[in-house]
DRENRO-455512 format. One line per 4 residues: their letters; for each residue x, y negated, z negated of N, C-alpha, C, O, CB. Coordinates in steps of 0.2 Angstrom, whole numbers, padded with zeros to 4 digits, always signed. Atoms other than C-alpha are relative to their C-alpha. Glycine has a CB too. Example, Ala and Ser with C-alpha at 12.3 -4.5 7.8 and 13.67 -1.06 7.14 Angstrom:
REM residues 2
AS) +0004 +0006 +0000 +0062 +0022 -0039 +0004 -0006 +0000 +0009 -0005 -0003 -0005 +0000 -0006; -0004 +0006 +0001 +0068 +0005 -0036 -0004 -0005 -0003 -0001 -0011 -0004 +0002 -0002 +0007
REM end
This chain:
REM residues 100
XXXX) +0002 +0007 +0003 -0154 +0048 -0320 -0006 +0001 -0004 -0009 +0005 -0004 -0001 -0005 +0006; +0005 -0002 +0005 -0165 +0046 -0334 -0002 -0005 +0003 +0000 -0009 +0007 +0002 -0001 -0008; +0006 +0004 -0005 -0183 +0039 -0329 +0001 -0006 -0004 -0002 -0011 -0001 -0008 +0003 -0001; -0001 +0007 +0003 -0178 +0024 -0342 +0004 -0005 +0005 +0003 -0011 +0007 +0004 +0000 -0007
XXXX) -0006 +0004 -0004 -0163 +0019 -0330 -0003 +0000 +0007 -0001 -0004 +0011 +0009 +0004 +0001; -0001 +0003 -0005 -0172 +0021 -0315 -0006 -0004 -0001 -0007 -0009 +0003 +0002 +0003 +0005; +0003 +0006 +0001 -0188 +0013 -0321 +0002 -0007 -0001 +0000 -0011 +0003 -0004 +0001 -0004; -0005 +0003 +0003 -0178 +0002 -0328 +0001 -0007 +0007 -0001 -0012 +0008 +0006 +0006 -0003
XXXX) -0003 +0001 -0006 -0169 -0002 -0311 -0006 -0002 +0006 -0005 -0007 +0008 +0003 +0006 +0002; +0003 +0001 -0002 -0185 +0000 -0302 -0002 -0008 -0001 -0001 -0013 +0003 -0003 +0005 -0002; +0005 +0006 +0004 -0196 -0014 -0312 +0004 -0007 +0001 +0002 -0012 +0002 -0002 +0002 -0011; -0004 +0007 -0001 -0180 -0027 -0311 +0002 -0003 +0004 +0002 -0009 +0006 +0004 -0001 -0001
XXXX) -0003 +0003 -0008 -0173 -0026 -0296 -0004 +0001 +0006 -0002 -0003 +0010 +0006 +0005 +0001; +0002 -0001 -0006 -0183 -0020 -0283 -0007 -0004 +0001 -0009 -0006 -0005 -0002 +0007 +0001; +0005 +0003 -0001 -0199 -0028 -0276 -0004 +0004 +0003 -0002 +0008 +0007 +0001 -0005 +0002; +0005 -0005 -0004 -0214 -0020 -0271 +0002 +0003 +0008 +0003 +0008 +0010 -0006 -0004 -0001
XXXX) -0005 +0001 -0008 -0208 -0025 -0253 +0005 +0007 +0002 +0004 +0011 +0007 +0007 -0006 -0002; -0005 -0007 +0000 -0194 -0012 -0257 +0000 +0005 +0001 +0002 +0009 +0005 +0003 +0002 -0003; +0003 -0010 +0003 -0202 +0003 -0264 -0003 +0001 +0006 -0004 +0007 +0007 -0006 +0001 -0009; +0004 -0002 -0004 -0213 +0001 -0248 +0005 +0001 +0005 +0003 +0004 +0011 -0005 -0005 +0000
XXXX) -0005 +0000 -0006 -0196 +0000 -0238 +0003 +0008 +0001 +0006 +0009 +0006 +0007 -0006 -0002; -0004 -0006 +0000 -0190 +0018 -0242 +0002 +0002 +0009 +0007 +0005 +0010 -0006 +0007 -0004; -0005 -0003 -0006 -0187 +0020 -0222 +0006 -0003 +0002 +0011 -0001 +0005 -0004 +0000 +0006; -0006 +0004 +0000 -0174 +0005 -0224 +0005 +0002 -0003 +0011 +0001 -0001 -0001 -0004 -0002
XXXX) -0006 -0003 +0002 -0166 +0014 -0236 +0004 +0006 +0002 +0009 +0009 -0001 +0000 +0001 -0006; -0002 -0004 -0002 -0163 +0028 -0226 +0005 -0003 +0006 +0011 -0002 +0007 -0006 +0003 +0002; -0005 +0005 -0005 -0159 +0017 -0210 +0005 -0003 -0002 +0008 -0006 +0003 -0004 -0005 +0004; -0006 +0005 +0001 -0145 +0007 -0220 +0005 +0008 +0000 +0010 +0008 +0003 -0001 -0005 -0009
XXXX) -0006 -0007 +0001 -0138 +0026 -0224 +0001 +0003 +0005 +0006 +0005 +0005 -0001 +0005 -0004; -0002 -0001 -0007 -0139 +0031 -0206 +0005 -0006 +0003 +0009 -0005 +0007 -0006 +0000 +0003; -0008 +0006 -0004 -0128 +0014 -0203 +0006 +0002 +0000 +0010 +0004 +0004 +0004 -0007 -0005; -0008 -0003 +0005 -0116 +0019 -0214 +0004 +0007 +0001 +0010 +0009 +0001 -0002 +0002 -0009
XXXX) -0004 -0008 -0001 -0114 +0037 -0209 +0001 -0002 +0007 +0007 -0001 +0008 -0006 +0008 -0001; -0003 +0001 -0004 -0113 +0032 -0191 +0006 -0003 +0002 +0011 -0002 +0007 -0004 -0001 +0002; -0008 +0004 +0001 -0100 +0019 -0194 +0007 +0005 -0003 +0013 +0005 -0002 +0000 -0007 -0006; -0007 -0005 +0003 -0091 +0034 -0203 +0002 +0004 +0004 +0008 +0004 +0006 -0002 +0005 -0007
XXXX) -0001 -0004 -0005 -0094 +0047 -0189 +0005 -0004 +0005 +0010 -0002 +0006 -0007 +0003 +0003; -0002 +0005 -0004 -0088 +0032 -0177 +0007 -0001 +0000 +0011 +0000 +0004 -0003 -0006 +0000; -0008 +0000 +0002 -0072 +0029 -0187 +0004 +0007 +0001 +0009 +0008 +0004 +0001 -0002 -0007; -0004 -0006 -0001 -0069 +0048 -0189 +0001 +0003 +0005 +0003 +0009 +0004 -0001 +0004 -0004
XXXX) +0001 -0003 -0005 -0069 +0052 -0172 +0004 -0002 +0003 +0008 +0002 +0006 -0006 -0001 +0003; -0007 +0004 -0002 -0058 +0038 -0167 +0008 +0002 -0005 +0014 +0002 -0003 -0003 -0008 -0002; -0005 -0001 +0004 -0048 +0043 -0181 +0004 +0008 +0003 +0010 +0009 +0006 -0003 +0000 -0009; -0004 -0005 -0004 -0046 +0061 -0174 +0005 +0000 +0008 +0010 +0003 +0010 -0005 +0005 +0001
XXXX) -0003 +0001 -0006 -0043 +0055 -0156 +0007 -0003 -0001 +0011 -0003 +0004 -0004 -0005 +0005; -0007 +0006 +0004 -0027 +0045 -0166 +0004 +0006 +0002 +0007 +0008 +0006 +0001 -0004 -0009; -0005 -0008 +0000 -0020 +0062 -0172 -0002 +0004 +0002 -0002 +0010 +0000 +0000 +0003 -0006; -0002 -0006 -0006 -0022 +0072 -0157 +0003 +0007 -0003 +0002 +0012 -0004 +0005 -0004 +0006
XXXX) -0008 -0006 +0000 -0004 +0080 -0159 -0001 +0002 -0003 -0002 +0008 -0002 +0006 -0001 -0001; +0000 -0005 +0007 -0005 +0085 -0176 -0005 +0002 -0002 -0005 +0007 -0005 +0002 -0003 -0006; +0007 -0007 +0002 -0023 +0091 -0178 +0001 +0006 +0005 -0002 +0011 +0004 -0009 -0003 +0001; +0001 -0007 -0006 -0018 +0103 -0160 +0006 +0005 -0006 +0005 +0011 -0008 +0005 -0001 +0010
XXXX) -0003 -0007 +0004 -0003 +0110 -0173 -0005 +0003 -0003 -0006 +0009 -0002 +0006 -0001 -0005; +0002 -0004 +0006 -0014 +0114 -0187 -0007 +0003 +0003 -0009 +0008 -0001 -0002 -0006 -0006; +0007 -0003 -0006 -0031 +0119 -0175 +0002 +0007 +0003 +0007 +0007 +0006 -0002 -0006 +0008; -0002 -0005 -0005 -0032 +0139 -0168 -0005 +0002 +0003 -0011 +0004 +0000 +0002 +0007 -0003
XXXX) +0005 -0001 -0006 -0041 +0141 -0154 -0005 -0005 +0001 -0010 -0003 +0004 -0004 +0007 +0000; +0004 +0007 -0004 -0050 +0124 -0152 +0005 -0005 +0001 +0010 -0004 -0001 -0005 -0004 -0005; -0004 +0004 -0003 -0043 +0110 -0144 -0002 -0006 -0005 -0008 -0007 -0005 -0001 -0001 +0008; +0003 +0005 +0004 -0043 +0094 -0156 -0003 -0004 +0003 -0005 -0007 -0002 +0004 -0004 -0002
XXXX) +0004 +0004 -0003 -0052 +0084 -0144 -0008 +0003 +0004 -0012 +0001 +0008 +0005 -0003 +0005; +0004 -0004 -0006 -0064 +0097 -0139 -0008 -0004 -0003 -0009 -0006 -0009 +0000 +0011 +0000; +0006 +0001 +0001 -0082 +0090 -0138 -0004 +0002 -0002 -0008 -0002 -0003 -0003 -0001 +0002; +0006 -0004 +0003 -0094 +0102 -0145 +0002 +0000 -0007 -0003 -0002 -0011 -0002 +0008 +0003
XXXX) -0001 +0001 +0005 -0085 +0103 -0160 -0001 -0006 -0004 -0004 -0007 -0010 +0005 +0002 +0000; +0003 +0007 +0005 -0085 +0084 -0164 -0006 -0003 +0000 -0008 -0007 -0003 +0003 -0007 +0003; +0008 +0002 +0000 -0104 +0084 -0159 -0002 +0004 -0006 -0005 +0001 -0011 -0006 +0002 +0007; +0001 -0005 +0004 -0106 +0098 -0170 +0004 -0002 -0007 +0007 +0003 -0008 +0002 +0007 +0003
XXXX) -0005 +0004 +0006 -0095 +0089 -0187 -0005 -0005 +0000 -0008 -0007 -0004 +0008 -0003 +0001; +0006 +0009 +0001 -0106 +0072 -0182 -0007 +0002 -0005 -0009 +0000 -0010 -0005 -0003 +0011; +0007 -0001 +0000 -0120 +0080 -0181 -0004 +0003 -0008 -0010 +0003 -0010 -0002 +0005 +0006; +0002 -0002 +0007 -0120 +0089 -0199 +0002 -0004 -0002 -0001 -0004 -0007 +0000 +0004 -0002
XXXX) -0001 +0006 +0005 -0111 +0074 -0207 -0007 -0003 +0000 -0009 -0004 -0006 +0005 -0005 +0002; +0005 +0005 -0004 -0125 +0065 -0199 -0007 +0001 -0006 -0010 -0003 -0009 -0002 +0003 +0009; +0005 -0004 +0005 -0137 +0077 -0210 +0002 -0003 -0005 -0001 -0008 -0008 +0001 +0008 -0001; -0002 +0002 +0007 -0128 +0076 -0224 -0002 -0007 -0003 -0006 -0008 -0008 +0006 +0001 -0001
XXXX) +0003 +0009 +0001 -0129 +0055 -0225 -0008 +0000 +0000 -0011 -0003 -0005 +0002 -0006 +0007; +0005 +0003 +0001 -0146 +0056 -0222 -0005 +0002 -0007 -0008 -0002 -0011 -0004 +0001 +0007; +0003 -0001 +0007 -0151 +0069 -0237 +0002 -0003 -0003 -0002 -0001 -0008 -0001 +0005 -0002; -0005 +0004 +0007 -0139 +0059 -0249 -0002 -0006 +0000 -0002 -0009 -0006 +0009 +0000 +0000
XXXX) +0004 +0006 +0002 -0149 +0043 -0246 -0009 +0001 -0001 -0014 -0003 -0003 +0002 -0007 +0006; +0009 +0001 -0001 -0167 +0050 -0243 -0001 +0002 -0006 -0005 +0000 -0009 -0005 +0005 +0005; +0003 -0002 +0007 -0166 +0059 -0260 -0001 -0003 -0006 -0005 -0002 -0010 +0001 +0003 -0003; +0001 +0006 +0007 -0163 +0047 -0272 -0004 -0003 +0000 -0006 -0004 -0006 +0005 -0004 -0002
XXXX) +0005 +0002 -0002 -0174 +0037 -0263 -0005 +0003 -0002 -0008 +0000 -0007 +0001 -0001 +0005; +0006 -0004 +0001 -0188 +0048 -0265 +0001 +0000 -0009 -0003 -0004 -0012 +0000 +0009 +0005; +0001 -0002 +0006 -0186 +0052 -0282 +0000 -0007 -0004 -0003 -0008 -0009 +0006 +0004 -0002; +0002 +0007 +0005 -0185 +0033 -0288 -0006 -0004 +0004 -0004 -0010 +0005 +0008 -0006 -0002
XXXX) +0008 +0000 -0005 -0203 +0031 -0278 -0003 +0002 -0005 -0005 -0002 -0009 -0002 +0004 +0007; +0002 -0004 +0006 -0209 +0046 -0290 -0001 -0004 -0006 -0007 -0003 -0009 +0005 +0006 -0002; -0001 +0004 +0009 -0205 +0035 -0307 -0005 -0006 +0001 -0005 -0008 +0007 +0010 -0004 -0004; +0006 +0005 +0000 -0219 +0023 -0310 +0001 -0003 -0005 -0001 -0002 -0011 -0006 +0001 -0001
XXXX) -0004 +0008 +0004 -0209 +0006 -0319 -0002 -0001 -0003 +0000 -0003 -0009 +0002 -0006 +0001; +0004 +0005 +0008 -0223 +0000 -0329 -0001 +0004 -0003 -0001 +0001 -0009 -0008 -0003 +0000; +0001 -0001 +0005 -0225 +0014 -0338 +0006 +0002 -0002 +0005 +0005 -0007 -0006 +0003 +0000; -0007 -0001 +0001 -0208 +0017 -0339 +0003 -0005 -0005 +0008 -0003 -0009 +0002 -0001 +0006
XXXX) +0000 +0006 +0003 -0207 +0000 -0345 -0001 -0001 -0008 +0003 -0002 -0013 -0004 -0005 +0003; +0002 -0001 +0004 -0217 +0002 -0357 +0001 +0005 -0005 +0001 +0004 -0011 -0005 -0001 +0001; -0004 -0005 +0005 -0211 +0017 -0366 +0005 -0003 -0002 +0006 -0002 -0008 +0003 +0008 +0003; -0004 +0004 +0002 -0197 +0006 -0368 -0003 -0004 -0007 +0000 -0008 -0010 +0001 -0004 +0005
REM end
């Protein structure tokens, strides 16, 4: 993202409030990923049958495996909302603005 778009973004849209919220934007993306783990978990328990054909030597329902898939999706969501975050903190809007 170019520091124009996100000062840009910064300076219009957000409120000081916000930029001071960066743990919110983490905890909304922790929603989001748990609602996803939550569905995909349920979603495997659906397709049982046909994930045991395609599965060798785990059981489609086995538990360590679905903690272990949670638990690094779980990662993944949180670095995919903490960094962008972090990086549009870094850009400073007014003067951002002002190069405008």
């Amino acid at each position: 993202m170019r520091p124009v778009d996100s000062g840009g973004s910064c300076g219009f849209r957000l409120l000081a409030a916000e930029l001071r919220g960066f743990p919110s934007t983490k905890r909304y993306g922790l929603h989001v990923g748990l609602a996803g783990v939550a569905l995909g978990v349920a979603g495997s328990l659906v397709v049982r049958k046909t994930l045991t054909r395609l599965l060798y030597g785990v059981s489609a329902s086995d538990p360590l495996t679905l903690a272990a898939v949670a638990l690094s999706l779980l990662f993944v969501v949180i670095a995919a909302s903490a960094i962008p975050a972090a990086r549009a903190l870094r850009v400073d809007p007014v003067q951002t603005l002002r190069r405008e």
